[in-house]
Backbone as a ProteinNet text record, in pm:
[ID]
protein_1_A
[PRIMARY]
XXXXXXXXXXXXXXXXXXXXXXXXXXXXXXXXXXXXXXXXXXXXXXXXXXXXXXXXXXXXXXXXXXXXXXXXXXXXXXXXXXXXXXXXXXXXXXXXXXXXXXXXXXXXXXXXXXXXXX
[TERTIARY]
-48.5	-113.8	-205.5	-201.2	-262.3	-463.4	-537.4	-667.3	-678.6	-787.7	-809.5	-922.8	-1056	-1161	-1167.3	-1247.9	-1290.4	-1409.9	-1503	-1671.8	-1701.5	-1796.9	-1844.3	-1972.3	-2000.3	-2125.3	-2137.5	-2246.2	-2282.5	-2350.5	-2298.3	-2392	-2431.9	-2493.5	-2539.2	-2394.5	-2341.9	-2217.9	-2088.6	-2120.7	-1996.2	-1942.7	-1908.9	-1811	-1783.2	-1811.8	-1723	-1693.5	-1545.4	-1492.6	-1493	-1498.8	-1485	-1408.4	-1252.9	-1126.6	-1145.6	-1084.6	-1116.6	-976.3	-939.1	-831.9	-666.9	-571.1	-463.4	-414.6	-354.9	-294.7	-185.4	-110.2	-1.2	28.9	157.1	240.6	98.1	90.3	10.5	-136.7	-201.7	-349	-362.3	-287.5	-236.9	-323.9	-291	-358.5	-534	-590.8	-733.8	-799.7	-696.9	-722.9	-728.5	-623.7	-621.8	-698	-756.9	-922	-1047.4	-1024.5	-1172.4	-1209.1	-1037.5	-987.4	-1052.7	-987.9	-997.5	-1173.6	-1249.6	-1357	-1433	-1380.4	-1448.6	-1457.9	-1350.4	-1296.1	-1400.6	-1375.5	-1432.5	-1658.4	-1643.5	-1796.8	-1832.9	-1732.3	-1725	-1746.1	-1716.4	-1736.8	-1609.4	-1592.8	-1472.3	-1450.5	-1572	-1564.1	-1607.3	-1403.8	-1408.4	-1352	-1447.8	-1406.1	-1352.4	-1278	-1187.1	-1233.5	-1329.9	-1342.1	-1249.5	-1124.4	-1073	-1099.1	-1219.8	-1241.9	-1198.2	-1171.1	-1201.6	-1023.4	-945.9	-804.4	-682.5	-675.2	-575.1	-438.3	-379.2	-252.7	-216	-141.2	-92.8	45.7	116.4	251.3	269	351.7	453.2	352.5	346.6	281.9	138.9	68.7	-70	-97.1	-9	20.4	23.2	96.9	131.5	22.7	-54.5	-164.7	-274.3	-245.4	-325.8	-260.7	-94.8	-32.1	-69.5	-105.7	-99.7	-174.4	-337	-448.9	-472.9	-446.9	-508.1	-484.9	-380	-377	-480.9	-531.3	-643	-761.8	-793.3	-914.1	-946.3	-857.2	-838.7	-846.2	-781.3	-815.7	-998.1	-1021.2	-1187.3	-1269.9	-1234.8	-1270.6	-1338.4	-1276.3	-1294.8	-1222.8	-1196.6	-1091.7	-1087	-1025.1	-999.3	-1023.8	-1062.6	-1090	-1055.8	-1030.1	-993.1	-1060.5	-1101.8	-1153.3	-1169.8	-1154.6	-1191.1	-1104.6	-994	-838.4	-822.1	-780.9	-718.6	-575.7	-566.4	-486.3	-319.6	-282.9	-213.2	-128.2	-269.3	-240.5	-238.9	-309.3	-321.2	-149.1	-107.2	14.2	144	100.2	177.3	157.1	30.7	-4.4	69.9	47.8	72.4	232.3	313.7	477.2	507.1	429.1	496.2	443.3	355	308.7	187.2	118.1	-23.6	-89.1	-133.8	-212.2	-180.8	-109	-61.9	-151.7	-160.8	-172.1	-363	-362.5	-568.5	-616.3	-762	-814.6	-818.7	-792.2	-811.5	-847.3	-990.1	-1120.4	-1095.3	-1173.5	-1185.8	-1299.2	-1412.8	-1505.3	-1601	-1666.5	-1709.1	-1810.2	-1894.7	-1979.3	-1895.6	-1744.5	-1699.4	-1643.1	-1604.5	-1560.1	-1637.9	-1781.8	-1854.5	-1869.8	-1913.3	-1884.3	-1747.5	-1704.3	-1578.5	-1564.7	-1712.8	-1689.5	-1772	-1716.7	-1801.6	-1873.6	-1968	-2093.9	-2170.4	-2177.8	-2270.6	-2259.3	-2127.9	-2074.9	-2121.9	-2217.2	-2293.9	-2412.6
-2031.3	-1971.7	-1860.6	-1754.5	-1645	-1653.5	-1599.9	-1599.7	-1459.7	-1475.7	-1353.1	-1356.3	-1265.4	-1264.6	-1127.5	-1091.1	-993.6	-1041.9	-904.6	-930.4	-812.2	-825.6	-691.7	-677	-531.3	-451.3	-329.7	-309.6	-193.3	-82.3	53.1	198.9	267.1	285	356.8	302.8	376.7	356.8	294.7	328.8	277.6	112.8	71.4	-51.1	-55.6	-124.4	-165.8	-291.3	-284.9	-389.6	-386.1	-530.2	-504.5	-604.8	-580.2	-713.1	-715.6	-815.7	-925.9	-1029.3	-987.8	-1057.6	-1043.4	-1080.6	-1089.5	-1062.9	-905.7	-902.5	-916.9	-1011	-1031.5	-1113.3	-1144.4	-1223.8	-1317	-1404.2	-1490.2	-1481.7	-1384.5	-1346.5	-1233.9	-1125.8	-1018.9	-1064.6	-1161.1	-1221.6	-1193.1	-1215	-1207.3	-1054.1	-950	-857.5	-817.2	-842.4	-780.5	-880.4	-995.4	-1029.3	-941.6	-907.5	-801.9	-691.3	-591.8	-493.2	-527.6	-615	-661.3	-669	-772.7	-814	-656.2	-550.6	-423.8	-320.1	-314.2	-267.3	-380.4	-494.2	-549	-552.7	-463.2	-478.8	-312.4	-244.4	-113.9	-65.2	-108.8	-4.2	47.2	161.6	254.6	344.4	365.9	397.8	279.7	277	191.6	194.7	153.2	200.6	81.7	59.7	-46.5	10.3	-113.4	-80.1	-183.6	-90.4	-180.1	-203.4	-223.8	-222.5	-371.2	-478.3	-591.8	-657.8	-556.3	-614.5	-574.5	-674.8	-671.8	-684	-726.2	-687.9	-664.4	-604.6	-595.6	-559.3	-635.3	-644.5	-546.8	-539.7	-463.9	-522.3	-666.6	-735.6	-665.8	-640.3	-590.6	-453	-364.4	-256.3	-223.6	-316.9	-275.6	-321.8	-413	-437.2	-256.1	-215	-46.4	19.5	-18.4	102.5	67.6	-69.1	-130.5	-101.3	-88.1	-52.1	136.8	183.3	288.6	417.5	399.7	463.3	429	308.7	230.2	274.7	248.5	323.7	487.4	529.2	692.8	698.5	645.3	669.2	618	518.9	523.4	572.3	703.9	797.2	768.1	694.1	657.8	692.2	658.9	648.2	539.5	480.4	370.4	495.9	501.3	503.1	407.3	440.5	375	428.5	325.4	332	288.6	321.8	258.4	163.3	232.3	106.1	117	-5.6	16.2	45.8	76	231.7	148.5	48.9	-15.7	-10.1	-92.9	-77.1	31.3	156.3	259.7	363.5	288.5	319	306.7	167.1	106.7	226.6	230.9	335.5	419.7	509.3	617.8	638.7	572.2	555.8	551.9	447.1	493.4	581.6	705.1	775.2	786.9	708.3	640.8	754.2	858.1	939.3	1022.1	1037.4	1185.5	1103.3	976.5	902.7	873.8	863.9	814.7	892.4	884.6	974.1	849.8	867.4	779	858.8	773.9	837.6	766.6	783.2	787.4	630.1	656.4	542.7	612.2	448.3	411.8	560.6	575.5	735.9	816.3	926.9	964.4	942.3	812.1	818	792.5	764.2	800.3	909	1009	1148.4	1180.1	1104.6	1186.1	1181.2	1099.4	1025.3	1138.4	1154.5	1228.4	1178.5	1139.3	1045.2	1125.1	1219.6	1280.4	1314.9	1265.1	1208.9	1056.3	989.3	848.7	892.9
-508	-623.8	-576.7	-658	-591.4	-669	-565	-584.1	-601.4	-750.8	-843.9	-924	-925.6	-1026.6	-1038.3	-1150.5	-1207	-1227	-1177.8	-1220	-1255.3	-1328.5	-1443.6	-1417.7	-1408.9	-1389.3	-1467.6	-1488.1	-1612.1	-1518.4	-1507.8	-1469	-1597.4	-1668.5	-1824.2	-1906.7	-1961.2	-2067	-1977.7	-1813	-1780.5	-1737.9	-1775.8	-1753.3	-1588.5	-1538.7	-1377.8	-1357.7	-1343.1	-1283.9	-1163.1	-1088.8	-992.4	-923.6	-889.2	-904.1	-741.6	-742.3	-619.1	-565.4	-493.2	-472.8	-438.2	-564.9	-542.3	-749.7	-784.5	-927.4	-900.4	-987.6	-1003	-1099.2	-1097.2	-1289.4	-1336.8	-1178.5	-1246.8	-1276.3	-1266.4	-1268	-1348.1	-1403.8	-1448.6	-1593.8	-1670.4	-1787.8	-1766.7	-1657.5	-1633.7	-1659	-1555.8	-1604	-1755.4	-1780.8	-1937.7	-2024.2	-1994	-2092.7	-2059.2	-1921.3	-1883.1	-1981.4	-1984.9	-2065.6	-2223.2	-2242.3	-2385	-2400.8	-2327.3	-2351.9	-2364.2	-2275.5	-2293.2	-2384.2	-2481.1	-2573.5	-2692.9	-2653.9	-2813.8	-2807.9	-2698.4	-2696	-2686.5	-2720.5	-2764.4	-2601.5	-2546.7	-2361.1	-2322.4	-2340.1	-2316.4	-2247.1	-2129.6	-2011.1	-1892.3	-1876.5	-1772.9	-1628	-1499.6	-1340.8	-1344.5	-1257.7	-1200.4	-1012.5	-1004.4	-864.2	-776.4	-688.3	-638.3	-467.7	-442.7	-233.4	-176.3	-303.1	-266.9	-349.6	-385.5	-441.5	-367.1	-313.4	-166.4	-204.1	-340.3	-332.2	-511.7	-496.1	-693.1	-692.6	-812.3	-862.5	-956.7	-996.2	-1127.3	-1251	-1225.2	-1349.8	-1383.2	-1223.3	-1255.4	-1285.8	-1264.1	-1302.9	-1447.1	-1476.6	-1661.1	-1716.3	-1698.7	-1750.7	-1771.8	-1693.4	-1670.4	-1780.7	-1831.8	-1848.7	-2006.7	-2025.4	-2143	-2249.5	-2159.3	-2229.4	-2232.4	-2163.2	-2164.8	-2242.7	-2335.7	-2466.5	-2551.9	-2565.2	-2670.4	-2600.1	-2505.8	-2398.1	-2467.7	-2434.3	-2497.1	-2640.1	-2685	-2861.7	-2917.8	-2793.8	-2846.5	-2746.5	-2730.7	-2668	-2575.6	-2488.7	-2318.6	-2227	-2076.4	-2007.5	-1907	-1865.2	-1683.5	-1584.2	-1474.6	-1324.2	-1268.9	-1118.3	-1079.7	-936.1	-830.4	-725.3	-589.3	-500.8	-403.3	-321	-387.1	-334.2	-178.7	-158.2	10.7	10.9	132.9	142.4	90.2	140.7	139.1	-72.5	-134	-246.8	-357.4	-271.9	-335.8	-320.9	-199.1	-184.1	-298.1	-375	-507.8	-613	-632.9	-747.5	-705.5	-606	-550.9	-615.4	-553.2	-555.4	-691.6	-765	-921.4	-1011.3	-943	-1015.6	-1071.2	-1072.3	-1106.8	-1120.2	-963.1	-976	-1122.3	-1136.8	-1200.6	-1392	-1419.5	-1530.5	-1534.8	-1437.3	-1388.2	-1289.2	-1323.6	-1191.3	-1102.5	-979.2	-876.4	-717.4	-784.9	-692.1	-535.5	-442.5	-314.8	-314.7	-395	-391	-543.6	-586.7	-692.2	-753.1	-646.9	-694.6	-725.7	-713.2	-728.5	-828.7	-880.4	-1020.2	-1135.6	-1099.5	-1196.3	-1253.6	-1144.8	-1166.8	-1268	-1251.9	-1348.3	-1476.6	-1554.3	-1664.5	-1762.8	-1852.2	-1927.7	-2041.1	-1981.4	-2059.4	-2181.8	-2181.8	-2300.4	-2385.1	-2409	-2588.9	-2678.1	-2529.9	-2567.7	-2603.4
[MASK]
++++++++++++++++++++++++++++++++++++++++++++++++++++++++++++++++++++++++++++++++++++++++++++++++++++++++++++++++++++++

């Protein structure tokens, strides 16, 4: 069974996750309550800090692809951060960059958020 948390931290308007572990079929559900829980508490700028998520599936992927039209329509976006090189490799291959900004580390994708519409 694969080991997986999500923990949440607040920078002004922004949302940070910060996943931990192992995404996949079977943990994939966790992410997308984080998503959800962020959206229903109106926080729509959200980082996904990943320094500490050591592997991700197809399953954990779509969870990204799932929300982030709804993210955007309430005029937010996902970041994404801090991946090791390994899993940034996954994104990488199916295109990811070209869909999210995917920053280098967590300061950098703050910077990218355009807060002063809060």
């Amino acid at each position: 069974m694969s080991n997986f948390s999500v923990g949440f931290r607040s920078q002004g308007s922004i949302q940070i996750l910060d996943l931990h572990g192992e995404l996949d079929a079977h943990t994939a559900a966790e992410l997308e309550a984080a998503i959800q829980k962020c959206q229903k508490d109106n926080r729509f700028h959200i980082l996904v800090n990943g320094a500490n998520l050591m592997y991700i599936s197809s399953a954990g992927l779509g969870v990204f692809m799932a929300y982030i039209e709804e993210v955007r329509e309430g005029g937010g976006d996902i970041k994404i951060a801090a991946l090791q090189p390994k899993v940034y490799n996954v994104f990488d291959l199916l295109g990811f960059p070209m869909l999210f900004d995917i920053l280098e580390d967590e300061a950098a994708a703050v910077s990218k958020f355009d807060v002063s519409a809060n």
